[in-house]
Residue frames as a rotation matrix with the C-alpha (Angstrom) as fourth column:
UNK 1
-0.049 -0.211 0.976 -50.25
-0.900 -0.415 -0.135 -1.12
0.433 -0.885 -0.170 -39.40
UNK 2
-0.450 -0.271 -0.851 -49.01
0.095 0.933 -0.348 -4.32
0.888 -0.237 -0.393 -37.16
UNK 3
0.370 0.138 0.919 -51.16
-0.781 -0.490 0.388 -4.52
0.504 -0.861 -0.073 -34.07
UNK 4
-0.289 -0.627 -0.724 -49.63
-0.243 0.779 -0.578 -6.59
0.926 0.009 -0.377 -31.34
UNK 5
0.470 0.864 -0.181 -51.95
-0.340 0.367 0.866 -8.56
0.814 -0.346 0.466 -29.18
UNK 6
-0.132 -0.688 -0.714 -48.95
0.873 0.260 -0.412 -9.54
0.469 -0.678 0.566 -26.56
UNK 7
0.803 0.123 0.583 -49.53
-0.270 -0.797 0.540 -7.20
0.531 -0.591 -0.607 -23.48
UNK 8
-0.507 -0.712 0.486 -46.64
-0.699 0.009 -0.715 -6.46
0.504 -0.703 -0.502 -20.97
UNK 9
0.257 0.248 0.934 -48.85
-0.864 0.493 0.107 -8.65
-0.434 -0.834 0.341 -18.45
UNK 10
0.867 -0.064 -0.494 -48.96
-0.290 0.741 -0.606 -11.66
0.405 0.669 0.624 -21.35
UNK 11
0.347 -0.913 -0.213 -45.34
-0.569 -0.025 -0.822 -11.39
0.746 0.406 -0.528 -21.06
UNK 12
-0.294 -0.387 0.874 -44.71
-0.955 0.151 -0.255 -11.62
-0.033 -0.910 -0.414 -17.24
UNK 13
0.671 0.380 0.636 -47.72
-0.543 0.837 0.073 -14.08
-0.504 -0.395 0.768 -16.63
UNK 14
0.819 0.153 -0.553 -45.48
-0.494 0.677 -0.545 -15.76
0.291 0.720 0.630 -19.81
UNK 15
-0.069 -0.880 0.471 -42.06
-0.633 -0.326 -0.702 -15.38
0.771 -0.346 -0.534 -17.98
UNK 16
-0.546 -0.176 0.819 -43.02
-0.812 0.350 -0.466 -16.60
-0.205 -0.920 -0.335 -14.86
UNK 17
0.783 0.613 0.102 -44.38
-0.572 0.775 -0.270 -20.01
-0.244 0.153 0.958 -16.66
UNK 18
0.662 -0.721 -0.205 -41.32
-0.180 0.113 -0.977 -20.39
0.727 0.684 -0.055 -18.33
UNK 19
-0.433 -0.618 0.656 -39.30
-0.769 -0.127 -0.627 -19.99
0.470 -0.776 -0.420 -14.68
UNK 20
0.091 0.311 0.946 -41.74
-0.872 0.483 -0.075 -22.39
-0.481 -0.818 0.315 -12.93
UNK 21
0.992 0.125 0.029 -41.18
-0.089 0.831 -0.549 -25.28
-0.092 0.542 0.835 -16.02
UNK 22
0.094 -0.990 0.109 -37.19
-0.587 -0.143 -0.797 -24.64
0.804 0.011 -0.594 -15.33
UNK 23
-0.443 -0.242 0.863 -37.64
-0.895 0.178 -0.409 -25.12
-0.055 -0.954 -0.295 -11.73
UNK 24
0.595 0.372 0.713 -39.85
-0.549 0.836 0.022 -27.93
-0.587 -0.404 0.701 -12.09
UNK 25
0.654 -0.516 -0.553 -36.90
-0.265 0.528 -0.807 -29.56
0.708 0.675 0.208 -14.58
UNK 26
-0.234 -0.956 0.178 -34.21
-0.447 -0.056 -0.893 -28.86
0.863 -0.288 -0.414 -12.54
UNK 27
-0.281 0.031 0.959 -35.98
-0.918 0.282 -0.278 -30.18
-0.279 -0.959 -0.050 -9.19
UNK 28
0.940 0.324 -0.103 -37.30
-0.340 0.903 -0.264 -33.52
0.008 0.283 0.959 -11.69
UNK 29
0.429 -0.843 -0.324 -33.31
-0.253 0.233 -0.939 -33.83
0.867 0.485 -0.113 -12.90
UNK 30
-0.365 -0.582 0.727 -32.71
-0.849 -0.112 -0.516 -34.03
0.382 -0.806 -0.453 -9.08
UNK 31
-0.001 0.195 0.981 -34.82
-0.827 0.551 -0.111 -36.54
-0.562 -0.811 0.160 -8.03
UNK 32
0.878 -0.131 -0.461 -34.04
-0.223 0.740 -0.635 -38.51
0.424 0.660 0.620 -11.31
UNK 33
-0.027 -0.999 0.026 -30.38
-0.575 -0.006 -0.818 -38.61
0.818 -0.037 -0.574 -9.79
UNK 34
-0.321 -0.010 0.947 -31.29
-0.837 0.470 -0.279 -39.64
-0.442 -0.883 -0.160 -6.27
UNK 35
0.778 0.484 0.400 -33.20
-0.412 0.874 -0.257 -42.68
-0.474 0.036 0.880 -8.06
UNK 36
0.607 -0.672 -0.424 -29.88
-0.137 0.437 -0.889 -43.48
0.783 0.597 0.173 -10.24
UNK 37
-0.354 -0.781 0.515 -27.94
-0.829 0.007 -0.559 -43.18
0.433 -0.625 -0.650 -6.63
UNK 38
0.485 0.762 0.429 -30.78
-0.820 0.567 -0.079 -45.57
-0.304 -0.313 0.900 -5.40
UNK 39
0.943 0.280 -0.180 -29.40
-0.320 0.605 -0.729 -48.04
-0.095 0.745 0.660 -8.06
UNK 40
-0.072 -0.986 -0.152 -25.78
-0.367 0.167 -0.915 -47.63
0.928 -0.010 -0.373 -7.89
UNK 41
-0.409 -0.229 0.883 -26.36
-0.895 0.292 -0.338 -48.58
-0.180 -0.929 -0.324 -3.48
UNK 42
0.585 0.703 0.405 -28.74
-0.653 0.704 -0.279 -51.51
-0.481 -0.101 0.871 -4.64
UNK 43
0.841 -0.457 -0.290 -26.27
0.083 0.638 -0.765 -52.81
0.535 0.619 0.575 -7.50
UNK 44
-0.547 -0.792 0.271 -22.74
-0.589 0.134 -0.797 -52.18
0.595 -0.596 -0.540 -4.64
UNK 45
0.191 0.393 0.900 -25.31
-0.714 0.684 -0.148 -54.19
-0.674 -0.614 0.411 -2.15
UNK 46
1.000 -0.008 0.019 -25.61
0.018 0.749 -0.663 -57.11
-0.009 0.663 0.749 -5.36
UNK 47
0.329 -0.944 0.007 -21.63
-0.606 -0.216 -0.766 -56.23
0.725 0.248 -0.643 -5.60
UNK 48
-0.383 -0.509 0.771 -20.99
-0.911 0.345 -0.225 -57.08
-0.151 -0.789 -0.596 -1.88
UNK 49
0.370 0.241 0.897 -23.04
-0.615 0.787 0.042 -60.33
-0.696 -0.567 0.440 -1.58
UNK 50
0.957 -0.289 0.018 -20.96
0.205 0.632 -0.748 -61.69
0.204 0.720 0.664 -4.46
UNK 51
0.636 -0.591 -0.497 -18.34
0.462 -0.225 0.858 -60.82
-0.619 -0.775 0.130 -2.59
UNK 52
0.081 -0.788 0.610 -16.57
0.868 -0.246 -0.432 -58.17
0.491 0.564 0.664 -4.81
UNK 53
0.429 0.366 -0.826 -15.83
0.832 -0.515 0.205 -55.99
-0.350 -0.775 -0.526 -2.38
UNK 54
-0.601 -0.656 -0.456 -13.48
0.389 -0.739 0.550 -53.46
-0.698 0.154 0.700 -4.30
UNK 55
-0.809 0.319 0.493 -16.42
0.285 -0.522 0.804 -53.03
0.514 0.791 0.332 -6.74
UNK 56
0.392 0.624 -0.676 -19.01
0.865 0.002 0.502 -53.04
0.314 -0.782 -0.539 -3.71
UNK 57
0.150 -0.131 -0.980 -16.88
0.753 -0.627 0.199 -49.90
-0.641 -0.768 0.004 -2.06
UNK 58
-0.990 -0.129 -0.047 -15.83
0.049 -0.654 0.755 -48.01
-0.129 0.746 0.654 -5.87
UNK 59
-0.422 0.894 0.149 -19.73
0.641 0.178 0.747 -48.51
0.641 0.411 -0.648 -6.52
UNK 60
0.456 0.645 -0.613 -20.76
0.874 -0.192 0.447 -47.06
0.171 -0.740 -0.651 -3.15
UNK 61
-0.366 -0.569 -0.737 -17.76
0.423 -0.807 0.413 -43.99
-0.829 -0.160 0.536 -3.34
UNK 62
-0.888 -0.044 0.458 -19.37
0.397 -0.578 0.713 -43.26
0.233 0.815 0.530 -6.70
UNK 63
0.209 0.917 -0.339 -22.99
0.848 0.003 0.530 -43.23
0.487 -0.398 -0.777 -5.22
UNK 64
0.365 0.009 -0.931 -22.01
0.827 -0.463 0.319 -41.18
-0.428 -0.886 -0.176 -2.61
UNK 65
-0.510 -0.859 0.054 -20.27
0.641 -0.337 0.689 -39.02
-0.574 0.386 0.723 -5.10
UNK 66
-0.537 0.786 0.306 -23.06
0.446 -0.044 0.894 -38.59
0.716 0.616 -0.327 -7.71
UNK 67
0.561 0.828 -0.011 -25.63
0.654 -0.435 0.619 -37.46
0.508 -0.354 -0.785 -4.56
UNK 68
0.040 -0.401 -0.915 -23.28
0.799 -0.537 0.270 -35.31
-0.600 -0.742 0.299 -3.17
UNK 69
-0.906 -0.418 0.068 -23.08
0.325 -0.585 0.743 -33.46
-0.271 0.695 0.666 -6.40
UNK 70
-0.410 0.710 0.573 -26.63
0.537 -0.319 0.781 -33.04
0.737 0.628 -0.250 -6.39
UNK 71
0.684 0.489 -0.541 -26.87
0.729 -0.457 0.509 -31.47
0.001 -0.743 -0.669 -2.98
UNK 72
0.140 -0.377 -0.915 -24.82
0.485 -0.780 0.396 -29.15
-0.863 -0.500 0.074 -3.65
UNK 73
-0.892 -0.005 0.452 -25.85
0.389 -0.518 0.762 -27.98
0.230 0.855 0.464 -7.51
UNK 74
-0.465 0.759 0.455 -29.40
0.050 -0.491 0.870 -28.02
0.884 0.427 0.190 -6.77
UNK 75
0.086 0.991 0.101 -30.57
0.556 -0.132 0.820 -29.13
0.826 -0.015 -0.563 -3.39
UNK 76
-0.177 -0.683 -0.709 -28.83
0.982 -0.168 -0.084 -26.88
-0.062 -0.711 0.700 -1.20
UNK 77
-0.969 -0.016 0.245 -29.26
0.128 -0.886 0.446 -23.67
0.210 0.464 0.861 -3.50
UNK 78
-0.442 0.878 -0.184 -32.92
0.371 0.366 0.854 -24.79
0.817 0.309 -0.487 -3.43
UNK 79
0.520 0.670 -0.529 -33.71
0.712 0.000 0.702 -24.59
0.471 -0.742 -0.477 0.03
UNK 80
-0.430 -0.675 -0.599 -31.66
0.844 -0.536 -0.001 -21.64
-0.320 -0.506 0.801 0.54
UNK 81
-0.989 -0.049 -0.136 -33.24
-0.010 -0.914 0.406 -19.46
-0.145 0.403 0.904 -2.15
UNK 82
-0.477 0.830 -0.288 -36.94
-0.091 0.280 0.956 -21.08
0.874 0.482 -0.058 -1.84
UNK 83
0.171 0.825 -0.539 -37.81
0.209 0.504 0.838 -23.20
0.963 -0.256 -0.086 0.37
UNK 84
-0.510 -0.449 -0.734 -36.31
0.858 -0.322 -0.400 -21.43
-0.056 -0.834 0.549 3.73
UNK 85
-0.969 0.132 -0.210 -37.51
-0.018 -0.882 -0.471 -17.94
-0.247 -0.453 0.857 3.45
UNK 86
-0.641 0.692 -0.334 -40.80
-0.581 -0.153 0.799 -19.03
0.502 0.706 0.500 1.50
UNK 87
0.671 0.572 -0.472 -41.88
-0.046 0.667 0.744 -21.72
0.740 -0.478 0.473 4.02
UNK 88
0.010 -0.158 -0.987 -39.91
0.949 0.313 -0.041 -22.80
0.316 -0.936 0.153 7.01
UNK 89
-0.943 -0.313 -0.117 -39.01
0.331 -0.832 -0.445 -18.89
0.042 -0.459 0.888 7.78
UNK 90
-0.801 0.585 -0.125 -42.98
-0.592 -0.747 0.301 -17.63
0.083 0.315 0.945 6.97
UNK 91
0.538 0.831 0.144 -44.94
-0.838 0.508 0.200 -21.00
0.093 -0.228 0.969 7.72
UNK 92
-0.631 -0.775 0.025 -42.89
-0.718 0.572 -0.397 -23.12
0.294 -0.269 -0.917 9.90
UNK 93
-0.565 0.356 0.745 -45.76
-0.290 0.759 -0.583 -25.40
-0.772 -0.545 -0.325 10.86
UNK 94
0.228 0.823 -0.520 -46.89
-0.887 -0.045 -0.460 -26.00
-0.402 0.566 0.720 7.66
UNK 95
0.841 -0.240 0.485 -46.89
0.240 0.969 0.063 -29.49
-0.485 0.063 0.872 5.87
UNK 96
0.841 -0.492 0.225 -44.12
0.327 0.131 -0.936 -28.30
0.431 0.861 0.271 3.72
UNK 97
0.424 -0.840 0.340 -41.91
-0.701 -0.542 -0.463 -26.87
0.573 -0.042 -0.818 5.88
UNK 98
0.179 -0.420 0.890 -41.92
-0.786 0.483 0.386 -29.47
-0.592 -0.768 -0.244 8.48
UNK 99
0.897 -0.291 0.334 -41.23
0.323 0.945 -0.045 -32.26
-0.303 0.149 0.941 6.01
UNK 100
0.495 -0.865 0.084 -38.49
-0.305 -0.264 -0.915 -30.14
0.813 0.428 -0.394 4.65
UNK 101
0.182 -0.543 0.819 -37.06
-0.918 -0.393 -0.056 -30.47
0.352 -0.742 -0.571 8.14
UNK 102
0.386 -0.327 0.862 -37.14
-0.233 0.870 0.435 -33.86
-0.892 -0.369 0.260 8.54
UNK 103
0.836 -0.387 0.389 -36.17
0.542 0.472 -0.695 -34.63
0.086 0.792 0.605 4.94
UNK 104
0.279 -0.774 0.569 -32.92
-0.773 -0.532 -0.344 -31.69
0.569 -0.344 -0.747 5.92
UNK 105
0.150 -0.533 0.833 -32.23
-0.952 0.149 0.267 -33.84
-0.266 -0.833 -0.485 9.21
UNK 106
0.601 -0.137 0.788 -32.45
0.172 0.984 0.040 -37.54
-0.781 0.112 0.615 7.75
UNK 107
0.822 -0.464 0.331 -30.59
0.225 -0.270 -0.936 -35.76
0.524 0.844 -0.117 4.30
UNK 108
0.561 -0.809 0.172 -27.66
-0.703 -0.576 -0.417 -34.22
0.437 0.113 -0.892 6.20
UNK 109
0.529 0.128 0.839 -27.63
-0.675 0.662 0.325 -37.54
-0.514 -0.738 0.437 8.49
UNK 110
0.813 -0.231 0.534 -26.96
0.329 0.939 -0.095 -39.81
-0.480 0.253 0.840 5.76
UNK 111
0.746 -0.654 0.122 -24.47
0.049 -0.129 -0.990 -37.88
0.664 0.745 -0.064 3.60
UNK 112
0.132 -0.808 0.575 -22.34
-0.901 -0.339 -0.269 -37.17
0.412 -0.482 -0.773 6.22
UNK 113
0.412 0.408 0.815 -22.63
-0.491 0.853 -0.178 -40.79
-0.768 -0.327 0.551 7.35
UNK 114
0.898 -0.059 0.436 -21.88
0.373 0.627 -0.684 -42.12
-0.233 0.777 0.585 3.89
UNK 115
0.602 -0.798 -0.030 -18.82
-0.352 -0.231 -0.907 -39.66
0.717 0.557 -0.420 3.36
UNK 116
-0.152 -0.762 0.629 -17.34
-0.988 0.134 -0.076 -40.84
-0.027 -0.633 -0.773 6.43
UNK 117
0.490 0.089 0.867 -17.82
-0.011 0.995 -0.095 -44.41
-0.872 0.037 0.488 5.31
UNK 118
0.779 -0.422 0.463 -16.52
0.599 0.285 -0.748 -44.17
0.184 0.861 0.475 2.14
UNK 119
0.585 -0.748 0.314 -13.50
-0.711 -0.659 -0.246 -41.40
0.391 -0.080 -0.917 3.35
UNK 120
0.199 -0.477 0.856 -12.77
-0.735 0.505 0.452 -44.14
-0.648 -0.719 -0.250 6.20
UNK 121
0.770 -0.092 0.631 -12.61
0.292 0.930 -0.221 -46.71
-0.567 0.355 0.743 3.80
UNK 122
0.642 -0.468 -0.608 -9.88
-0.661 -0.740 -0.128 -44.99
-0.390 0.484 -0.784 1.12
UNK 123
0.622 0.102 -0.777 -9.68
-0.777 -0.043 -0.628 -47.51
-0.098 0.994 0.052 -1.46
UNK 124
-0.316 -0.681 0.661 -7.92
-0.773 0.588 0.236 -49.78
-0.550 -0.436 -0.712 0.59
UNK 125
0.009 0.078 -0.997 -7.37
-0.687 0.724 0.050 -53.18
0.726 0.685 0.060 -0.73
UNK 126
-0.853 0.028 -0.522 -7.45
0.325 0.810 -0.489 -55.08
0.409 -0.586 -0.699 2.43
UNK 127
-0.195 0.857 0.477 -11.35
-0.455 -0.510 0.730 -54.96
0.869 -0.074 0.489 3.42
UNK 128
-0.462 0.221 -0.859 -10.73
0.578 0.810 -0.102 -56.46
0.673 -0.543 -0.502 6.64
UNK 129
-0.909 0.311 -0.276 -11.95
0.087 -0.507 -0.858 -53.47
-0.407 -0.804 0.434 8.81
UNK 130
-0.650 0.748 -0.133 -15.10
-0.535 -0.326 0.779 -53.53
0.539 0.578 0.613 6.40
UNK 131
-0.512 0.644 -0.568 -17.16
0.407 0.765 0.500 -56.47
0.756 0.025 -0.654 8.12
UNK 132
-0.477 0.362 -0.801 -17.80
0.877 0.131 -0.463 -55.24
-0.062 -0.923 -0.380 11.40
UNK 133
-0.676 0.496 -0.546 -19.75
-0.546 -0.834 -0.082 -52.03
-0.496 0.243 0.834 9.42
UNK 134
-0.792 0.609 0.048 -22.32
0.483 0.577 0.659 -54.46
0.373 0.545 -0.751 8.39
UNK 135
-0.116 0.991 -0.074 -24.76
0.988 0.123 0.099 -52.87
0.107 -0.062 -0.992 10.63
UNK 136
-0.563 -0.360 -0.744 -23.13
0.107 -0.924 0.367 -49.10
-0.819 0.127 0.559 10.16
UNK 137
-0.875 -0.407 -0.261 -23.64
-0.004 -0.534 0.845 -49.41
-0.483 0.741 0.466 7.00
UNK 138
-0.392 0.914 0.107 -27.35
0.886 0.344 0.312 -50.70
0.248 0.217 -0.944 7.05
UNK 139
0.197 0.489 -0.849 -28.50
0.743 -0.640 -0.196 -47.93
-0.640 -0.592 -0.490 9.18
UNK 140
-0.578 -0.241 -0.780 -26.81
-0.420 -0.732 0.537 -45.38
-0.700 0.638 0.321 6.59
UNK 141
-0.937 0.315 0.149 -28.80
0.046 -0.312 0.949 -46.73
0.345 0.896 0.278 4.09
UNK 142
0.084 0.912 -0.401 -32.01
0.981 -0.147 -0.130 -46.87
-0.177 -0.383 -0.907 6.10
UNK 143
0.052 0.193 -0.980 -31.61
0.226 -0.958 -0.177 -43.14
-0.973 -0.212 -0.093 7.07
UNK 144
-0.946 -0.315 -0.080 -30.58
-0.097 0.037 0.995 -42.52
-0.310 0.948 -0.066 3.53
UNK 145
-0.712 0.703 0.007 -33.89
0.550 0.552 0.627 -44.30
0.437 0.450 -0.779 2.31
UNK 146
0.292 0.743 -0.602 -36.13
0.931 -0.365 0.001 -42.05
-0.219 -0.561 -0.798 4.93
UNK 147
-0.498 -0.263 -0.827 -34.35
-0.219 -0.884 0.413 -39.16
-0.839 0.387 0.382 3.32
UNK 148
-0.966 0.213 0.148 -35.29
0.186 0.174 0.967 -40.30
0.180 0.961 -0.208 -0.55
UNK 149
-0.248 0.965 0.091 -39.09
0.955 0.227 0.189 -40.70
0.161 0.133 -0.978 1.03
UNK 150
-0.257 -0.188 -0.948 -38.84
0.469 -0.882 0.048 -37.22
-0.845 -0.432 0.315 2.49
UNK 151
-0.699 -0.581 -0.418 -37.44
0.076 -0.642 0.763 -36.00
-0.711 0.501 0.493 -0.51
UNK 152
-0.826 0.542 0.157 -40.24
0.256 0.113 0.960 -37.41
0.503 0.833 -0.232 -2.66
UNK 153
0.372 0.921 -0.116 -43.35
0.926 -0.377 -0.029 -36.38
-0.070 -0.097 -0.993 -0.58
UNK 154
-0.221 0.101 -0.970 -41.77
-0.046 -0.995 -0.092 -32.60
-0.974 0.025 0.225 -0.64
UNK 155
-0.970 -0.213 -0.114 -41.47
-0.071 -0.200 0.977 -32.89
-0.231 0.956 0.179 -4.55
UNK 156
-0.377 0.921 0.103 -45.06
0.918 0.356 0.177 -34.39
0.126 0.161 -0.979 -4.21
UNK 157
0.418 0.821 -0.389 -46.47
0.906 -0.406 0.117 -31.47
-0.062 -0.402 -0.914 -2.61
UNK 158
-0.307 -0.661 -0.685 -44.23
0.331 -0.749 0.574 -28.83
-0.892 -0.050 0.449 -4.14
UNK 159
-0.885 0.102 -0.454 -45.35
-0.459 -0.039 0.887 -30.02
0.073 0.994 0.081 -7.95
UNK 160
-0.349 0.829 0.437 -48.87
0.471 0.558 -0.683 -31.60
-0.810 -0.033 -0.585 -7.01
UNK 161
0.461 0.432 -0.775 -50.45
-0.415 -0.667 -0.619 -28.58
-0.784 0.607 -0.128 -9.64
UNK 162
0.050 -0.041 -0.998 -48.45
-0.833 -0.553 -0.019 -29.88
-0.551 0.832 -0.062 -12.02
UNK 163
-0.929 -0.361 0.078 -48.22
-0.339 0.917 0.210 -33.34
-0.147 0.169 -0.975 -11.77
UNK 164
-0.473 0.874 -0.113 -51.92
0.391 0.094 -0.916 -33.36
-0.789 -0.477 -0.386 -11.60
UNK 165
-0.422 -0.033 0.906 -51.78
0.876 -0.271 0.399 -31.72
0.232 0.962 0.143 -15.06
């Protein structure tokens, strides 16, 4: 006779470990991306002051490209199926919801900000209208950059339990 020491609870409690080491992949794999977008705006910044500006704007259309694809695989779904009805809707004054909201309002700021810098630009080859967006385009990455911090104190204080071992 086989007895089997695995109880239905075992299972769940095992289930819903298994779901929370997904989610915590899939929200690491996100903020591994924002730091590779990080890198692609720092190397198009190193692009421009060596003046190559056609790799300086294909650098910054891919950037913008790359984080647009992660707000809309993971963090979009995210705070639609999580972090909305689980916190801002049910504890809107908590720390987590209210950084979600600013990290939402400085996040929707810059992307929309960057696509309409890199739409307005369209690959042109004459980059005179580029110069006088010198301080456009600072401020997009500032906001941009106060999104990323956002983004990393929520992750902080979403995964503290596990980063924390």
């Amino acid at each position: 006779m086989k007895v089997n020491f695995i109880t239905p609870s075992f299972r769940l409690v095992s289930c819903e470990l298994m779901a929370l080491n997904v989610i915590f992949a899939i929200v690491t794999a996100s903020l591994v991306i924002q730091v590779v977008v990080l890198f692609l705006l720092v190397y198009g910044y190193l692009l421009k002051r060596k003046l190559k500006f056609r790799q300086h704007g294909l650098t910054m259309a891919v950037a913008v490209f790359v984080h647009l694809t992660a707000v809309f695989t993971i963090m979009i779904p995210s705070f639609v199926r999580a972090v909305i009805p689980e916190y801002i809707v049910t504890r809107p004054f908590e720390l987590a919801s209210l950084v979600s909201l600013v990290h939402i309002t400085f996040g929707t700021l810059a992307v929309s900000l960057g696509i309409w810098r890199v739409a307005s630009w369209r690959f042109r080859k004459n980059f005179a209208g580029c110069f006088n967006k010198k301080k456009f385009m600072r401020t997009t990455m500032i906001i941009w950059l106060f999104a990323l911090g956002f983004g990393i104190t929520l992750y902080t204080i979403f995964n503290w339990a596990i980063l924390m071992g």
